[in-house]
PyMOL commands that place a pseudoatom at each C-alpha (Angstrom):
pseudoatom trace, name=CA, resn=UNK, resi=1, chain=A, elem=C, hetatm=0, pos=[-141.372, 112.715, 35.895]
pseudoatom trace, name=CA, resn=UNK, resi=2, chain=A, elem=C, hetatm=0, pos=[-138.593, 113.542, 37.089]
pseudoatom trace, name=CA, resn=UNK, resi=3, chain=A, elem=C, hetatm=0, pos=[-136.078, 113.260, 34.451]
pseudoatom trace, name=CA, resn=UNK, resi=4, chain=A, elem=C, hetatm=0, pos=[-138.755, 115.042, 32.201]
pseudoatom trace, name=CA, resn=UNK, resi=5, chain=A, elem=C, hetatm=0, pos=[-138.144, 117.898, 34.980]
pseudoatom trace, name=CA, resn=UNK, resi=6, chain=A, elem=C, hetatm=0, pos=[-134.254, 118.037, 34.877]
pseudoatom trace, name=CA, resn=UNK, resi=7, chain=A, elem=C, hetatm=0, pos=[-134.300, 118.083, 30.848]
pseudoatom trace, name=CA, resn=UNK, resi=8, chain=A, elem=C, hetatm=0, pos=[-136.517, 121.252, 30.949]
pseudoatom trace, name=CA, resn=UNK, resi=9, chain=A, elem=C, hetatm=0, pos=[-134.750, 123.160, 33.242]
pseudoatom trace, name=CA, resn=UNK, resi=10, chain=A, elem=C, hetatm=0, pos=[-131.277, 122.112, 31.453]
pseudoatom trace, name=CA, resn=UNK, resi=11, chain=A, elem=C, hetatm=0, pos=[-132.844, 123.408, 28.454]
pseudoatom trace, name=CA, resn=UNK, resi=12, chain=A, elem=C, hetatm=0, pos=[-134.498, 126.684, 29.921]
pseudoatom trace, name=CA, resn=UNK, resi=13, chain=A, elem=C, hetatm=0, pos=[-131.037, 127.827, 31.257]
pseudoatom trace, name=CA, resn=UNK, resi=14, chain=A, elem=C, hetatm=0, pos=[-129.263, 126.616, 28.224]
pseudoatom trace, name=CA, resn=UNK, resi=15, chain=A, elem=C, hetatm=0, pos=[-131.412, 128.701, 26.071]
pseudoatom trace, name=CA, resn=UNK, resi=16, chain=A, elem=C, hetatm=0, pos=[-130.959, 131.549, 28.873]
pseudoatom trace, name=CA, resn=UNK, resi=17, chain=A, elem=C, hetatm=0, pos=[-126.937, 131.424, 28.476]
pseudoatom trace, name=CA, resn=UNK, resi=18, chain=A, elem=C, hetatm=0, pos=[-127.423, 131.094, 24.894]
pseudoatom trace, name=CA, resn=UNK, resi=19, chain=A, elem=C, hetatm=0, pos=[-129.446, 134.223, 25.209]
pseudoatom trace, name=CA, resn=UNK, resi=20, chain=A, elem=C, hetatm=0, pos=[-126.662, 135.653, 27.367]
pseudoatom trace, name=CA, resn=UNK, resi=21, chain=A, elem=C, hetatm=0, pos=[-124.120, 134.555, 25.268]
pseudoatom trace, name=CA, resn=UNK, resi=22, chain=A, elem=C, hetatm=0, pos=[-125.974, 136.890, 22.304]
pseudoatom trace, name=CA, resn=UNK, resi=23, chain=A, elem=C, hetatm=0, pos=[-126.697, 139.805, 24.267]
pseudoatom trace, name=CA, resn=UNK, resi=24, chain=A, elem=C, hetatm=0, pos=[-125.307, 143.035, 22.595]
pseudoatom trace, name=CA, resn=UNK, resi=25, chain=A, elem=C, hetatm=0, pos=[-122.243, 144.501, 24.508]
pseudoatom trace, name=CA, resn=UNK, resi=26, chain=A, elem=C, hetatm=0, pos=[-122.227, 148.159, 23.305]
pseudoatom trace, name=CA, resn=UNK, resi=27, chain=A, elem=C, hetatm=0, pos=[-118.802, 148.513, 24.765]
pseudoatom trace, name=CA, resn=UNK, resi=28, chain=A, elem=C, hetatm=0, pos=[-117.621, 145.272, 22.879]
pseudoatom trace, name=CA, resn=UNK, resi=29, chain=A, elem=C, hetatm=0, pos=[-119.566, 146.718, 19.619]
pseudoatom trace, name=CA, resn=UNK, resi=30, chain=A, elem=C, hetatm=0, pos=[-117.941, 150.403, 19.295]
pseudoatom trace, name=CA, resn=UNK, resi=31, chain=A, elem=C, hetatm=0, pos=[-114.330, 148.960, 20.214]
pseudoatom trace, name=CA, resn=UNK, resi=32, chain=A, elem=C, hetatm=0, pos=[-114.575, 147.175, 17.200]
pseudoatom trace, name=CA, resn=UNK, resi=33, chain=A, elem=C, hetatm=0, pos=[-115.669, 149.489, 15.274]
pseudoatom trace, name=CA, resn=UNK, resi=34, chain=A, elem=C, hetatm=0, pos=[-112.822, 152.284, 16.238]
pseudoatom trace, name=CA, resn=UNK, resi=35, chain=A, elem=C, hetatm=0, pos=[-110.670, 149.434, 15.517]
pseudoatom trace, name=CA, resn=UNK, resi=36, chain=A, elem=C, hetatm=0, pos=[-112.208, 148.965, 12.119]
pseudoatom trace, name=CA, resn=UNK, resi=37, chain=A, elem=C, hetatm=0, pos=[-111.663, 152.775, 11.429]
pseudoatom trace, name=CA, resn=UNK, resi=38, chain=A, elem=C, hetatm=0, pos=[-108.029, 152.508, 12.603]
pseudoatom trace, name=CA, resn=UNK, resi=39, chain=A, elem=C, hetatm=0, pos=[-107.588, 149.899, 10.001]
pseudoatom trace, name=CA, resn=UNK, resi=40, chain=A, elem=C, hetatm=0, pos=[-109.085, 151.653, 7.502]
pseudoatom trace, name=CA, resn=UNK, resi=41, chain=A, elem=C, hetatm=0, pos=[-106.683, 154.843, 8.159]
pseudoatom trace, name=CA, resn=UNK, resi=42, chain=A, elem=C, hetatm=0, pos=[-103.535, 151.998, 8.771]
pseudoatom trace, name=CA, resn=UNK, resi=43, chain=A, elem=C, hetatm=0, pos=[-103.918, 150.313, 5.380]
pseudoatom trace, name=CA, resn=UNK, resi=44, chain=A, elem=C, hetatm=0, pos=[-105.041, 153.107, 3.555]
pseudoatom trace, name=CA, resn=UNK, resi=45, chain=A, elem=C, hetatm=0, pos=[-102.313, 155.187, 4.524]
pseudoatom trace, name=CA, resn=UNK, resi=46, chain=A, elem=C, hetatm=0, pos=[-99.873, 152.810, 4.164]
pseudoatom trace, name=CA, resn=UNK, resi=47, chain=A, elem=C, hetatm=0, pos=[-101.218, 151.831, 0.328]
pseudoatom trace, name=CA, resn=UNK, resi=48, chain=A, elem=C, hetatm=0, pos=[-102.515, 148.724, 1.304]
pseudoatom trace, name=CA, resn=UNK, resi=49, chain=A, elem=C, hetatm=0, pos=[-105.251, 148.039, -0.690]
pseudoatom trace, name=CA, resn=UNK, resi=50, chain=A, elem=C, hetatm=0, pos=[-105.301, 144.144, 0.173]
pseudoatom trace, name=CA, resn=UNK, resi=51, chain=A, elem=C, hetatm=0, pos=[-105.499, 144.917, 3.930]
pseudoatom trace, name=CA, resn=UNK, resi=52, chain=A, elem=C, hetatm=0, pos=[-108.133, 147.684, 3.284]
pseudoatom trace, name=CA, resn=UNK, resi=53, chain=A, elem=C, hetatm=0, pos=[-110.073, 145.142, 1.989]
pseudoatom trace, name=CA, resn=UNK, resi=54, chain=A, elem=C, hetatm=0, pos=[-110.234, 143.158, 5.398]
pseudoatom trace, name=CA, resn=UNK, resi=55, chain=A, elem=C, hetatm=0, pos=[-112.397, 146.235, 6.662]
pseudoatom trace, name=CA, resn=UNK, resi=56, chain=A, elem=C, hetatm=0, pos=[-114.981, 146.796, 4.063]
pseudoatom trace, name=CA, resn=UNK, resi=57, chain=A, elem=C, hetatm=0, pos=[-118.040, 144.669, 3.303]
pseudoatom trace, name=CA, resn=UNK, resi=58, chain=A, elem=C, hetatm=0, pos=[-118.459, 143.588, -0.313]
pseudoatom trace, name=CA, resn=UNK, resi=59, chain=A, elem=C, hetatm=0, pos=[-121.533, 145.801, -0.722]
pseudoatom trace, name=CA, resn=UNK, resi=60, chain=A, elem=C, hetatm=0, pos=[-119.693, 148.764, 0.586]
pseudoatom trace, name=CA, resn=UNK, resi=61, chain=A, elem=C, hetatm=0, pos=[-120.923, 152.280, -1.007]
pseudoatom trace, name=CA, resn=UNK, resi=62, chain=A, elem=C, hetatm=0, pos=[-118.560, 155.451, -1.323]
pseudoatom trace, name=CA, resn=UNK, resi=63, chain=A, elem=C, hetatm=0, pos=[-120.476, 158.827, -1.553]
pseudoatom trace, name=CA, resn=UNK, resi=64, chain=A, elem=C, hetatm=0, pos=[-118.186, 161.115, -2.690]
pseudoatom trace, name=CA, resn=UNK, resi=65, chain=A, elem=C, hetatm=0, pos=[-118.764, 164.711, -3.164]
pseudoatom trace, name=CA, resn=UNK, resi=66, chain=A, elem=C, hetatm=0, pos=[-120.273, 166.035, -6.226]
pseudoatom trace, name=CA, resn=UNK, resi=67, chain=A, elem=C, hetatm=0, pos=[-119.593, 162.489, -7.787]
pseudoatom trace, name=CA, resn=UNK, resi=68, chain=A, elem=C, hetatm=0, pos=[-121.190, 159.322, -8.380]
pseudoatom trace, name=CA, resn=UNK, resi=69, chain=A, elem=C, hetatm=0, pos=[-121.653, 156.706, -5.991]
pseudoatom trace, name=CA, resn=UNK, resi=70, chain=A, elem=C, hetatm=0, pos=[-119.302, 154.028, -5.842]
pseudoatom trace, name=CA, resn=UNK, resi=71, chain=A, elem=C, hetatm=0, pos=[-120.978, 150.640, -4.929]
pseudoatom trace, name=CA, resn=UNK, resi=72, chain=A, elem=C, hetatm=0, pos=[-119.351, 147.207, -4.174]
pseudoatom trace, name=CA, resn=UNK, resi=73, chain=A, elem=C, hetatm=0, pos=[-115.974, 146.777, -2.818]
pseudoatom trace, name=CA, resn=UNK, resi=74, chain=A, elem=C, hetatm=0, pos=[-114.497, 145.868, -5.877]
pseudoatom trace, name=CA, resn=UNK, resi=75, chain=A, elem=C, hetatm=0, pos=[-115.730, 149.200, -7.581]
pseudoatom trace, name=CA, resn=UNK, resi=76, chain=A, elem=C, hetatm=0, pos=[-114.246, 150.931, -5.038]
pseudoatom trace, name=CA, resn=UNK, resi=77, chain=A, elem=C, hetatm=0, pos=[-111.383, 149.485, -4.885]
pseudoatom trace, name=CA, resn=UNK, resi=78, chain=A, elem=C, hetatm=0, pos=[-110.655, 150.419, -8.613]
pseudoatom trace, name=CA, resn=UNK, resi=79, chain=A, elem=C, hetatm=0, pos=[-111.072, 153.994, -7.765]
pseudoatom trace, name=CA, resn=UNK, resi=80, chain=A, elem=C, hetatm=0, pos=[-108.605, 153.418, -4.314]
pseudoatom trace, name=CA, resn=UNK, resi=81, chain=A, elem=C, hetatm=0, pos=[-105.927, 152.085, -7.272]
pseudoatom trace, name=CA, resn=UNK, resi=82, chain=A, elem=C, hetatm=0, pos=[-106.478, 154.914, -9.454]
pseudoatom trace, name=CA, resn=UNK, resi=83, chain=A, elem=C, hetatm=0, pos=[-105.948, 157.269, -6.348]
pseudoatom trace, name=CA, resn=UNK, resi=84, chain=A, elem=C, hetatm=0, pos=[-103.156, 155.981, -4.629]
pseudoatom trace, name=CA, resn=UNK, resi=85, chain=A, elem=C, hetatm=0, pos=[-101.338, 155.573, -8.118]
pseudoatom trace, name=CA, resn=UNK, resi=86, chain=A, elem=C, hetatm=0, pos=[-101.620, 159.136, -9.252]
pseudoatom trace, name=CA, resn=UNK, resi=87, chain=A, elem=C, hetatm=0, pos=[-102.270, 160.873, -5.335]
pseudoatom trace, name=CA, resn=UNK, resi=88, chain=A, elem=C, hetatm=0, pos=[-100.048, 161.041, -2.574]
pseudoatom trace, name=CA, resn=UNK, resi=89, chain=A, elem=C, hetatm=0, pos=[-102.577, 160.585, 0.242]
pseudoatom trace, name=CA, resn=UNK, resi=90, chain=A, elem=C, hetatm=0, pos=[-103.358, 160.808, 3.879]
pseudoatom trace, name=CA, resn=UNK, resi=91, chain=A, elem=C, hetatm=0, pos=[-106.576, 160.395, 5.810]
pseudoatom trace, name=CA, resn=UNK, resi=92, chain=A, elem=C, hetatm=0, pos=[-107.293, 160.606, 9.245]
pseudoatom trace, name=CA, resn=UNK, resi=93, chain=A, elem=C, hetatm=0, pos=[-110.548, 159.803, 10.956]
pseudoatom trace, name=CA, resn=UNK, resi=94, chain=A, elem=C, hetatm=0, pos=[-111.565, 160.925, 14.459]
pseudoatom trace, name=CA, resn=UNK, resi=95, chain=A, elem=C, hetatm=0, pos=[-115.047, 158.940, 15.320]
pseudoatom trace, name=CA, resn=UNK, resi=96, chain=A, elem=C, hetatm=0, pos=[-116.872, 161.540, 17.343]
pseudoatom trace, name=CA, resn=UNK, resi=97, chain=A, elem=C, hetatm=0, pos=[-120.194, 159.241, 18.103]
pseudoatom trace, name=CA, resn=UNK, resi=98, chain=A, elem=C, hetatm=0, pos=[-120.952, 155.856, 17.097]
pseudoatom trace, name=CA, resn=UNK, resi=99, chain=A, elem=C, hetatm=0, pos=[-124.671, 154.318, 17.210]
pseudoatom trace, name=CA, resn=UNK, resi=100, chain=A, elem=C, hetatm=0, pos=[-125.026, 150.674, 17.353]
pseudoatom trace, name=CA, resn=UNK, resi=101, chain=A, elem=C, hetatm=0, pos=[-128.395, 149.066, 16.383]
pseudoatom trace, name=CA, resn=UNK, resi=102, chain=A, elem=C, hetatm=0, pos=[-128.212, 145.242, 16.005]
pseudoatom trace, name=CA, resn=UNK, resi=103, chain=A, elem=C, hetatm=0, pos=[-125.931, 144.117, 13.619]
pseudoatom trace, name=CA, resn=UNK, resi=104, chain=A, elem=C, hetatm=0, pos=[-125.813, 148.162, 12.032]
pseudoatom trace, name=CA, resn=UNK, resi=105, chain=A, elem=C, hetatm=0, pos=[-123.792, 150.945, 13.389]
pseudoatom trace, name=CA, resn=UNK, resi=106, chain=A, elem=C, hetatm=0, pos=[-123.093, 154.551, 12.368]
pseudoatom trace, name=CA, resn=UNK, resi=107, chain=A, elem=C, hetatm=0, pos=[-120.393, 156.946, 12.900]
pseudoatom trace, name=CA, resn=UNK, resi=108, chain=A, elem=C, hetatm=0, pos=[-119.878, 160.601, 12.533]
pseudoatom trace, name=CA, resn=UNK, resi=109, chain=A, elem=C, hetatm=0, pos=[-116.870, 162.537, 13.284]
pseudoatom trace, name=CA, resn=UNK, resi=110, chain=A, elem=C, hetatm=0, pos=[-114.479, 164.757, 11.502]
pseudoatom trace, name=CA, resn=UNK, resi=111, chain=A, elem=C, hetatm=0, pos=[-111.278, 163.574, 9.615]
pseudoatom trace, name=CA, resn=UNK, resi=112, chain=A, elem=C, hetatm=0, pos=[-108.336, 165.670, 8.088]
pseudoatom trace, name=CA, resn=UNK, resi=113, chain=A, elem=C, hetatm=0, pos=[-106.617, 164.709, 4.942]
pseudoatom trace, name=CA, resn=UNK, resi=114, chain=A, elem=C, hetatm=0, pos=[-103.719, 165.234, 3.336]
pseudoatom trace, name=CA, resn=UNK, resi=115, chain=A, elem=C, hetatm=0, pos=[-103.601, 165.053, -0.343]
pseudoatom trace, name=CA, resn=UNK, resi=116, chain=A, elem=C, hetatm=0, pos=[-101.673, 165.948, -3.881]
pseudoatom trace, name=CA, resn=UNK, resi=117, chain=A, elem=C, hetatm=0, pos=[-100.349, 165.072, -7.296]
pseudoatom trace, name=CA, resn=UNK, resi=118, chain=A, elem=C, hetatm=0, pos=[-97.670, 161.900, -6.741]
pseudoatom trace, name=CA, resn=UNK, resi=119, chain=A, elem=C, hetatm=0, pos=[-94.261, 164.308, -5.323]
pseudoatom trace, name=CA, resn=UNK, resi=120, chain=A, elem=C, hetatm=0, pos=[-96.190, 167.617, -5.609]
pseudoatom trace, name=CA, resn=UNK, resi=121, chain=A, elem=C, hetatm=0, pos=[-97.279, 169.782, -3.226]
pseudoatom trace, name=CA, resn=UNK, resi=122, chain=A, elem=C, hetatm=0, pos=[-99.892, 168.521, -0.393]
pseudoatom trace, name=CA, resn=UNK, resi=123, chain=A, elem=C, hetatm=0, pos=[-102.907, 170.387, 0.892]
pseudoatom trace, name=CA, resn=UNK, resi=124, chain=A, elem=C, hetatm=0, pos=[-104.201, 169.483, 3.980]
pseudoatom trace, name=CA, resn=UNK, resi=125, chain=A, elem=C, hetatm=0, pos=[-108.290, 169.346, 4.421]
pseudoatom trace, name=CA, resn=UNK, resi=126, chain=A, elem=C, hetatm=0, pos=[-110.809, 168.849, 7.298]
pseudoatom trace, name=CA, resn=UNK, resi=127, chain=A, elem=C, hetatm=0, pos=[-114.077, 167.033, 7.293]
pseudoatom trace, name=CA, resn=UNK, resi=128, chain=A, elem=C, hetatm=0, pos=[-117.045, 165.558, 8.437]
pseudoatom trace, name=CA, resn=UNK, resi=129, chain=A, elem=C, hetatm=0, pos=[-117.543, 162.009, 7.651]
pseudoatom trace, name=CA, resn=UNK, resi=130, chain=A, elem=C, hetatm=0, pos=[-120.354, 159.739, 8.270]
pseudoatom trace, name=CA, resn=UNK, resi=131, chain=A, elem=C, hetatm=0, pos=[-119.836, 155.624, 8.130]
pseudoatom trace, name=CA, resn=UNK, resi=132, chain=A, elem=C, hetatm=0, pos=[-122.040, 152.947, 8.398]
pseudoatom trace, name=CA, resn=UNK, resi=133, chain=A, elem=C, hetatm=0, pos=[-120.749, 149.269, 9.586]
pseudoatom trace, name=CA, resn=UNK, resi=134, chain=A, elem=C, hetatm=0, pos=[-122.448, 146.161, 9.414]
pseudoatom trace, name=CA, resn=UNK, resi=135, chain=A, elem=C, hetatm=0, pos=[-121.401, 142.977, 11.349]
pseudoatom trace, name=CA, resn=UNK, resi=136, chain=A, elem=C, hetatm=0, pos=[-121.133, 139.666, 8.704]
pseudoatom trace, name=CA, resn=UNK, resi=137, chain=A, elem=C, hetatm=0, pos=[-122.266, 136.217, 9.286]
pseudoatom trace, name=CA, resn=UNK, resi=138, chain=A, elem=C, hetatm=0, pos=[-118.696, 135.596, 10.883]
pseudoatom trace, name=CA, resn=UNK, resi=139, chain=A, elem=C, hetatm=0, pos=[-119.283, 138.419, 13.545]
pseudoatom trace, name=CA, resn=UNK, resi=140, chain=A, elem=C, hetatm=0, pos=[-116.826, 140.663, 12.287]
pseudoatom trace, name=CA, resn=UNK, resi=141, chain=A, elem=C, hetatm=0, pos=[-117.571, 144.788, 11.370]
pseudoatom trace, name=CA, resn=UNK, resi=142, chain=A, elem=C, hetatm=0, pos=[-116.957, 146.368, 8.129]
pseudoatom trace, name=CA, resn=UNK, resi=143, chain=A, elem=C, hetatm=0, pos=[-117.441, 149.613, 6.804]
pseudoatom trace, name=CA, resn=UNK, resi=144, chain=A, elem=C, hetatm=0, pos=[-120.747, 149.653, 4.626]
pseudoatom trace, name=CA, resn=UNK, resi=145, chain=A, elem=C, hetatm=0, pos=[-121.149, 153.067, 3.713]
pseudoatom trace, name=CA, resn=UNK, resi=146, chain=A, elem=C, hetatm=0, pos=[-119.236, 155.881, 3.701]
pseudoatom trace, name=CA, resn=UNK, resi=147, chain=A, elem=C, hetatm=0, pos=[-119.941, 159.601, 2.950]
pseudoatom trace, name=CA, resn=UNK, resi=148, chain=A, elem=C, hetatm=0, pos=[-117.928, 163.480, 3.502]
pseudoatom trace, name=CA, resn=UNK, resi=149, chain=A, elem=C, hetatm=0, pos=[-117.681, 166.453, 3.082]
pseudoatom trace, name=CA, resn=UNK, resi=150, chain=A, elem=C, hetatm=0, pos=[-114.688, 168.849, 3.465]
pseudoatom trace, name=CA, resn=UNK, resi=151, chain=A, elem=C, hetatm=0, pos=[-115.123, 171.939, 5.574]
pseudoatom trace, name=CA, resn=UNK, resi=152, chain=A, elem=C, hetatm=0, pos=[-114.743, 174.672, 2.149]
pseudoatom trace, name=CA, resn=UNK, resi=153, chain=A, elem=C, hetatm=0, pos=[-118.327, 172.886, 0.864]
pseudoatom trace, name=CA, resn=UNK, resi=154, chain=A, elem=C, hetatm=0, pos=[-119.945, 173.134, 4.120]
for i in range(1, 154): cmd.bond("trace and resi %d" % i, "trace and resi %d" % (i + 1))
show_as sticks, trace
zoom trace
């Protein structure tokens, strides 16, 4: 009887660290994600479209402006190319607040760009952006959606 004992308590507190182990750490959960954003801004500012890619989900959607929505990484990565190869281009995100539910979070904040034809002249513009992040399989964040809108359409 005994023995029967010790085996249900060892498996009553492993299942309670295991349930410890899996607890959300909201701290934990938005570092990553302002990390996620400064890798975004990193690798998109440098013209790494490769690296970009570590930071979006494969089912990310882009809802630009006045344009059609851009779903799947690979879609938007298409447009990225035709940006960056005809655009010289800046962007810089400032998360403002960031919501994690589970393995979803979303973001708001403002960002400025910077922006114009390849050696021509750049405008700068200011934003509000919203993203949303979900955490894979493998634990990791990536942007899922993104969506903003520039401060002369608000």
């Amino acid at each position: 009887m005994r023995g029967v004992w010790l085996m249900v308590m060892s498996l009553i507190i492993l299942a309670a660290c295991q349930s410890a182990s899996e607890a959300p750490d909201p701290v934990a959960d938005e570092t990553a994600i302002r990390a996620v954003l400064q890798g975004l801004e990193t690798t998109w500012n440098a013209g790494d479209l490769d690296g970009n890619a570590e930071y979006v989900d494969d089912d990310m959607v882009s809802l630009p402006p006045g344009e059609p929505r851009i779903r799947g990484e690979l879609a938007n990565r298409q447009v990225w190319e035709e940006t960056l190869a005809t655009t010289d281009n800046e962007w810089h995100p400032s998360p403002e607040e960031i919501w994690v539910s589970g393995d979803l979070a979303v973001a708001w904040g403002r960002s400025a760009g910077f922006a114009g034809p390849k050696g021509g002249e750049v405008t700068e513009s200011m934003g509000n952006e919203v993203w949303v992040f979900r955490r894979g399989t493998d634990g990791v964040w990536r942007m899922l959606l993104e969506t903003w809108a520039d401060d002369s359409t608000n």
